[in-house]
C-alpha positions as semicolon CSV with decimal commas, in nm:
position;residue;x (nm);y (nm);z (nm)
1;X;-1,606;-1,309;0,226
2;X;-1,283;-1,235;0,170
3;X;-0,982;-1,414;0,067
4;X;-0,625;-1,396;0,124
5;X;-0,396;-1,577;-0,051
6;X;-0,030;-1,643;0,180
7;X;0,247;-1,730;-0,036
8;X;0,571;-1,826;0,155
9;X;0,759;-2,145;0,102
10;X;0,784;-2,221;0,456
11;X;0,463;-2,441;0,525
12;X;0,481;-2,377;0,896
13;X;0,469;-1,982;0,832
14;X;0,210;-2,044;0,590
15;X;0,020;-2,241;0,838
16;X;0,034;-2,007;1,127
17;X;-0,099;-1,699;0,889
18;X;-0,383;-1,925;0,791
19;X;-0,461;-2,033;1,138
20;X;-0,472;-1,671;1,265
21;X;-0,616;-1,537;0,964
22;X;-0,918;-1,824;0,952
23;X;-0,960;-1,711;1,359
24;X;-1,057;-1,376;1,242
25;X;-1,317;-1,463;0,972
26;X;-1,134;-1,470;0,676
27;X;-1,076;-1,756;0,387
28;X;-0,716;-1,851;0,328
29;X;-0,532;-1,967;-0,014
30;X;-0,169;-2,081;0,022
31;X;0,101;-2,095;-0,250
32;X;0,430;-2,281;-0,169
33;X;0,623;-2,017;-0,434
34;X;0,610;-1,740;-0,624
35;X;0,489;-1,924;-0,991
36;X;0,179;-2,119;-0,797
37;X;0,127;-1,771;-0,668
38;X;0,091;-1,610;-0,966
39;X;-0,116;-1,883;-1,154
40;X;-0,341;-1,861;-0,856
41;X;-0,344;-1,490;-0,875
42;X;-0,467;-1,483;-1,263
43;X;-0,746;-1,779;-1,204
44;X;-0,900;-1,661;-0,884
45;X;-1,048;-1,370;-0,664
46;X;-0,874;-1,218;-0,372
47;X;-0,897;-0,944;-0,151
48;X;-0,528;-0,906;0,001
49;X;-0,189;-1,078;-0,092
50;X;0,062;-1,201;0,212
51;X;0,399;-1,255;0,026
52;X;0,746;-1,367;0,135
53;X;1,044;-1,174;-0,015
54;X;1,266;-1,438;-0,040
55;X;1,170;-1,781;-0,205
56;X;1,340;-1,969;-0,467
57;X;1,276;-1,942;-0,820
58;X;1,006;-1,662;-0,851
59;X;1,088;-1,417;-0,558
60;X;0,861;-1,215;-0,375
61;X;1,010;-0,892;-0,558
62;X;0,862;-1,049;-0,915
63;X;0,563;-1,136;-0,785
64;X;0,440;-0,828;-0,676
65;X;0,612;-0,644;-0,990
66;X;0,407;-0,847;-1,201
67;X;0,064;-0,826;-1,003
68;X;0,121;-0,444;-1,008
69;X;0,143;-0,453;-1,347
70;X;-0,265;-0,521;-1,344
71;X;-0,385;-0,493;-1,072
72;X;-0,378;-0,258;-0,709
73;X;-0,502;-0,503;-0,469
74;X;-0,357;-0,496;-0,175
75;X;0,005;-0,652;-0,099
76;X;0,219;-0,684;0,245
77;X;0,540;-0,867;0,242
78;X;0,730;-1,066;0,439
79;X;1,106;-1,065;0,505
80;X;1,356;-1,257;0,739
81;X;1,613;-0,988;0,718
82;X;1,582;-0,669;0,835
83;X;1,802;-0,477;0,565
84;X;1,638;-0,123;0,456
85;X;1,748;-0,202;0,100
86;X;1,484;-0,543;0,064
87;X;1,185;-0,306;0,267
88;X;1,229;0,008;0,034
89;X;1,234;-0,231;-0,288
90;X;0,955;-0,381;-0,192
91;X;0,774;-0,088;-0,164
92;X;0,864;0,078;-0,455
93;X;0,755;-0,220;-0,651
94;X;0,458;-0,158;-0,533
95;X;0,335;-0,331;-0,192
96;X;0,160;-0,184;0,056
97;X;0,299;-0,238;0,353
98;X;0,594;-0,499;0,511
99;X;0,667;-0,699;0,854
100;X;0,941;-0,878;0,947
101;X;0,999;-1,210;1,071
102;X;0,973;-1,309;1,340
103;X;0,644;-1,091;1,339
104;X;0,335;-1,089;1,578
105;X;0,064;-1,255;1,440
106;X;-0,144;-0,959;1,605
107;X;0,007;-0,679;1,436
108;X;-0,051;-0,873;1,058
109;X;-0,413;-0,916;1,137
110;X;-0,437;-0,568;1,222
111;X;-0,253;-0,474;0,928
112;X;-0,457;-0,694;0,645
113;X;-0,797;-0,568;0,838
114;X;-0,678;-0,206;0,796
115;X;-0,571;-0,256;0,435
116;X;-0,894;-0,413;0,346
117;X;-1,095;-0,146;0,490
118;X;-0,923;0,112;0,277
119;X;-0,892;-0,144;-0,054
120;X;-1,335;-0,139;-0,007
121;X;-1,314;0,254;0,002
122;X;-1,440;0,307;0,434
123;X;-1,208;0,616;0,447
124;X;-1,373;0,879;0,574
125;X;-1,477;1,109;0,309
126;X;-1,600;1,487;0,381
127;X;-1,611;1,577;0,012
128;X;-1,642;1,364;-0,312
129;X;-1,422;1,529;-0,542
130;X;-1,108;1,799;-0,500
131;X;-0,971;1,972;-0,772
132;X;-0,639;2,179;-0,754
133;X;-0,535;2,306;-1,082
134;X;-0,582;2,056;-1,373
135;X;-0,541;1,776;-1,082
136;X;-0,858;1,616;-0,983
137;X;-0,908;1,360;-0,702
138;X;-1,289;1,191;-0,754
139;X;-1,308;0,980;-0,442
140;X;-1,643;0,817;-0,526
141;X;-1,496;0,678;-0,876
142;X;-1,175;0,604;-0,681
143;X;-1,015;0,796;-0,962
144;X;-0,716;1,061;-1,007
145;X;-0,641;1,223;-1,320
146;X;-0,418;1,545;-1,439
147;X;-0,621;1,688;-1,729
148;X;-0,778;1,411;-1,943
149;X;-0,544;1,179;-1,858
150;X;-0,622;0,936;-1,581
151;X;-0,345;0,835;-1,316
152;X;-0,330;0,485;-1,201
153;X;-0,275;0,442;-0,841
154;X;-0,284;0,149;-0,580
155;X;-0,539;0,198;-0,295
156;X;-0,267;0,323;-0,033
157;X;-0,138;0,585;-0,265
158;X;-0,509;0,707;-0,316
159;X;-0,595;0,740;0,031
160;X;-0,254;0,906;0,088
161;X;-0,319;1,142;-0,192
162;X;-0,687;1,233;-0,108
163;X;-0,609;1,274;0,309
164;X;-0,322;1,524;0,230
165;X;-0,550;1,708;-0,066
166;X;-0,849;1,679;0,195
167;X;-0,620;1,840;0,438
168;X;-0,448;2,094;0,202
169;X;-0,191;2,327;0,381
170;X;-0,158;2,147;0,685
171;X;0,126;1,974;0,757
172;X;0,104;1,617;0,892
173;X;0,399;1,399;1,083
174;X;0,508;1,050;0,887
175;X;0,366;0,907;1,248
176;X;0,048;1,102;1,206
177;X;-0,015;0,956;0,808
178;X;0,083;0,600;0,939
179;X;-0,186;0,637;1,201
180;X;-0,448;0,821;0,971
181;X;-0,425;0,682;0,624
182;X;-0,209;0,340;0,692
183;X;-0,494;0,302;1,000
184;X;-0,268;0,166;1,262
185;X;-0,035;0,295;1,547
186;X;0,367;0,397;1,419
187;X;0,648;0,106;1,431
188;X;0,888;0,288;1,330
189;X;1,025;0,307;1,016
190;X;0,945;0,651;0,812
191;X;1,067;0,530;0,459
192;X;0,739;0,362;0,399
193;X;0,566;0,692;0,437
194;X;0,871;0,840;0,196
195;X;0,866;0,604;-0,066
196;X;0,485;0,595;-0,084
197;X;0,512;1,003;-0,132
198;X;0,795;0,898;-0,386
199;X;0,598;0,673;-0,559
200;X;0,282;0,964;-0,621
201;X;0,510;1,168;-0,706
202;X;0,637;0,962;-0,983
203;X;0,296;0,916;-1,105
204;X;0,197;1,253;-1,061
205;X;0,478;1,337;-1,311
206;X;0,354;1,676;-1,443
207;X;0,594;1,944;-1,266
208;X;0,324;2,146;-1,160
209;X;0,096;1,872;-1,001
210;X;0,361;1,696;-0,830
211;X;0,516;2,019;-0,688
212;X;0,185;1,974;-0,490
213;X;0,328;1,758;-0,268
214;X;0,562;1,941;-0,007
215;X;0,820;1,814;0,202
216;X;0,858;1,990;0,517
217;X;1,197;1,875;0,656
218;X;1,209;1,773;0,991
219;X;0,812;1,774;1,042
220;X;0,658;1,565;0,738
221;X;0,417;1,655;0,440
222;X;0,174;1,873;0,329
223;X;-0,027;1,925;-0,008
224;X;-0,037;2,257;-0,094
225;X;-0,153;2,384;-0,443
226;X;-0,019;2,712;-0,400
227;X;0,352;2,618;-0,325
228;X;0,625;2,783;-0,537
229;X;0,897;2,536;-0,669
C-alpha cells in the first residue's frame, strides 16, 4: 500500500487531498508544517510527498532541499501564486513536478499515480543497460554512472535520462517528454522539462557526458553521443 504524506498548513486543503487521495486506494499522512513534515519524513515510510510552498516557519522550499539531500522519492508541490520564479525553484531543488492552487483534484491524482508508477520502475524498458562513452545507464539497478563513479539521480531525472538515451538521435518536443516520461497530457509550462534537463546536466558534470544532451532550439531535445560541442 502506499502512502502519501500531504503537508500544507491549510487543514481544509489537506483534507480535500486526503479525501480524494483515500477515494483512489491510497493511505494518507498529513503534516500541518514543514518541521512535523520532516520528523514524519525521517520516522516513517512513504511512497510520494504532496508539499505546499508556502507555510510558516519551515517552507516548502527547505523541506524538499533537505529530503533531497537523502532521499529521491517522489515530491510535487503546491503553490497559491503562479510566479515562474517559486515553480522553477522548486524544481531545481529537486521536486518532481508542481500544481497550482486552485488545482483539480483530478489532475493531482493523475499526477501522484503517474509518479508512482515511474518511482516502482513500470517504464517501459526495451534494453537493460546503454552505454555511450564512459556513461552508462543500468536500468535494472536503477543506476547511472560516468566511469567508476556513480551519479545520483531522482526517479524523474532517470527516466528522462534513459527515454532520451533509449531514443538516441531523435529529437523529442518538451510536449512529447511531458507525455512520455512525465506520463500525462501537456499543461503548459516547458520550464519543467528545461530545468529537469538542467538539473542532469548538472549532475552529469563531465564535459563530454553532458554535451550528450542536445538542445535543439525551437523543437526540444535529443541525446546524441556523437554531437560535437
Amino acid at each position: 500500500m502506499n502512502t502519501i504524506l500531504v503537508v500544507d498548513d491549510e487543514e481544509k486543503i489537506r483534507s480535500l487531498v486526503r479525501l480524494y487521495l483515500e477515494r483512489e486506494g491510497f493511505d494518507v499522512e498529513e503534516a500541518e508544517d514543514g518541521r512535523v513534515a520532516l520528523e514524519k519524513f525521517r520516522t516513517g515510510q512513504f511512497s510520494l510527498l504532496i508539499v505546499d510552498l508556502m507555510m510558516p516557519d519551515v517552507d516548502g522550499w527547505r523541506v524538499c532541499r533537505e529530503i533531497r539531500a537523502s532521499s529521491g522519492i517522489p515530491i510535487i508541490m503546491l503553490t497559491a501564486r503562479g510566479e515562474e520564479f517559486d515553480r522553477v525553484l522548486g524544481l531545481e531543488l529537486g521536486a518532481d513536478d508542481y500544481l497550482v492552487k486552485p488545482f483539480s483534484t483530478k489532475e493531482l491524482v493523475a499526477r501522484v499515480k503517474a509518479l508512482l508508477r515511474r518511482s516502482t520502475g513500470q517504464l517501459q524498458q526495451v534494453s537493460s543497460e546503454i552505454t555511450a562513452g564512459l556513461l552508462c545507464i543500468d536500468k535494472e539497478r536503477h543506476r547511472v554512472s560516468i566511469g567508476n563513479q556513480v551519479i545520483s539521480l531522482t526517479p524523474l531525472e532517470f527516466d528522462l535520462l534513459y527515454f532520451l538515451a533509449r531514443n538516441r538521435g531523435r529529437v523529442f518536443s518538451r510536449e512529447q517528454l511531458m507525455e512520455t516520461v512525465w506520463g500525462y497530457d501537456f499543461y503548459g509550462d516547458a520550464r519543467t522539462v528545461d530545468t529537469h534537463v538542467k538539473k542532469l546536466r548538472e549532475k552529469l558534470a563531465d564535459p563530454d557526458i553532458k554535451g550528450m544532451l542536445v538542445t535543439v532550439w525551437g523543437v526540444g531535445y535529443k541525446f546524441d553521443p556523437d554531437h560535437v560541442h
